[in-house]
Structure formats: structure tokens, C-alpha cells
C-alpha positions, -999 to +999 in steps of 0.1 A: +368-255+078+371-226+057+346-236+037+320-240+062+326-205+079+324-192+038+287-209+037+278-200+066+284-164+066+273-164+028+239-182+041+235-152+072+241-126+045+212-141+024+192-140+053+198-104+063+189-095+030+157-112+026+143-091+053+150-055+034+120-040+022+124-021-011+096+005-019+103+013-055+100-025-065+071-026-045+087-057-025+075-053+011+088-076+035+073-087+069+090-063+091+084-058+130+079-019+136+064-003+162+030+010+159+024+034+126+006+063+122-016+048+093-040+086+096-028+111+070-025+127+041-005+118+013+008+127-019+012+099-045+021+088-081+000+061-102+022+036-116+016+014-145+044-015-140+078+010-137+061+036-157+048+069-139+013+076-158-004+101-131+004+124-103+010+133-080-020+139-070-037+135-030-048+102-012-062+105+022-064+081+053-084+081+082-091+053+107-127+044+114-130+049+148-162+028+147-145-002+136-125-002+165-095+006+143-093-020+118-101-003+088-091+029+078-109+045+043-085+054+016-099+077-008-084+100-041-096+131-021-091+151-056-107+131-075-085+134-100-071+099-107-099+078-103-129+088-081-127+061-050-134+060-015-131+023-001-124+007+034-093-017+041-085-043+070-054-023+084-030-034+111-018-001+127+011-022+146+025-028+115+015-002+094-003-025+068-036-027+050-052-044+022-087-052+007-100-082-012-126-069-025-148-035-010-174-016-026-163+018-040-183+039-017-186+073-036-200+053-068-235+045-076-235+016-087-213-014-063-180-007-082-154-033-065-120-025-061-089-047-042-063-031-025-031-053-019+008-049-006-005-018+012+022-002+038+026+027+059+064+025+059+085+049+092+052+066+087+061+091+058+058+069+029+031+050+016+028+024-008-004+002-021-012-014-053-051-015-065-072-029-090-109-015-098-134-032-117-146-006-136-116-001-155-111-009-193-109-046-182-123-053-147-093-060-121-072-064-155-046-036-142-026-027-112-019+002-105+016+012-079+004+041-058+036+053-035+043+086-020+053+106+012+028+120+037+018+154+031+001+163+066 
């Protein structure tokens, strides 16, 4: 009998920790929230696996009201990491957006980038990873951008 209670509350703790979400490992978990504030501006560091190789430096959000909110455009509004501007699918109930593949929209030619794990988290923090194709090889890194909002 002892036994079985051990398991059980062994399996219930297993649960409840399968449901943390843990922003420096970039694990994101499905969590319920109430509806995020996904408009902002926030401060950010690039990361490279573990390893810190820019920032911080600005990203900004802001929904597309013509899209009904759906999307919101996340851009490097310094320009200083790399130049982007591209649209995501967002769920503002949530707090979570991503892309497949978009079109960077300040580039001339149709430079794609994909946007994945993104997360507006008690809506201070933020945390995406992305890929672009015009990097040294195309989609061939993934970059960790996480951060606080700034305003």
C-alpha cells in the first residue's frame, strides 16, 4: 500500500513538473494564461546555443490591426543585429507566435526567415528562436532571442 501511494505521488510530481516553463533553456510549455500583451518594445540578447554573441540590442512588436490581430510584425528596430522586419501568426490569449516561413520585408530581394517557440511570457519577457536564409548557410543557425520589455 505504501508503495502505491510512493508511485503515485512520485507520478503527480512528474506531472506538475512537466508543465513548468523554463525561459533560459528555451523549453516553453503549453501553459493557459490569460490574454498577453504581445505590443511592445523589448530589449533582447542573440544567442548562439548557450552562448551570448549580441546585445542587447531593441526588437519591437506591434499587432496588425488589419489582420484582425493575428499577426503582429517583429522587427530589429536598430538594425543592429540583423536588419529584419517579418510578420508572425500570434495568439494574444496565449501570448505565442511563430512563423514558418515569411518574407523579410525591409529586404529587397524575398529573404525568408522562420520564427519558432515564440512567447510573450507574464508579459515582460520575451523569448523566440529564428533562422534566416541569408545567413552564412541558409536556415543553418538558430538564433535564441530572450529579453524583458522595455516600454
Amino acid at each position: 500500500m505504501k508503495i502505491k501511494l510512493f508511485l503515485l505521488g512520485l507520478a503527480a510530481l512528474g506531472i506538475f513538473a512537466s508543465c513548468e516553463r523554463n525561459i533560459e533553456s528555451g523549453e516553453l510549455s503549453d501553459i493557459s494564461a490569460a490574454a498577453v500583451d504581445v505590443n511592445g518594445q523589448w530589449e533582447v540578447t542573440a544567442h548562439n546555443d548557450s552562448t551570448a554573441i549580441f546585445g542587447p540590442f531593441t526588437v519591437l512588436t506591434t499587432s496588425n490591426p488589419e489582420a484582425k490581430n493575428d499577426s503582429i510584425t517583429i522587427n530589429d528596430s536598430e538594425g543592429m543585429f540583423w536588419q529584419f522586419q517579418v510578420k508572425a501568426a500570434v495568439n494574444e490569449k496565449i501570448g505565442t507566435f511563430e512563423t514558418k516561413l515569411s518574407d523579410c520585408e525591409l529586404c529587397e530581394e524575398g529573404v525568408g526567415i522562420k520564427i519558432a517557440n515564440g512567447r510573450i511570457i507574464n508579459s515582460d519577457s520575451i523569448y523566440f528562436e529564428i533562422q534566416f536564409e541569408d545567413d552564412v548557410t541558409p536556415f543553418g543557425n538558430t538564433y535564441r532571442l530572450k529579453g524583458h520589455r522595455v516600454k
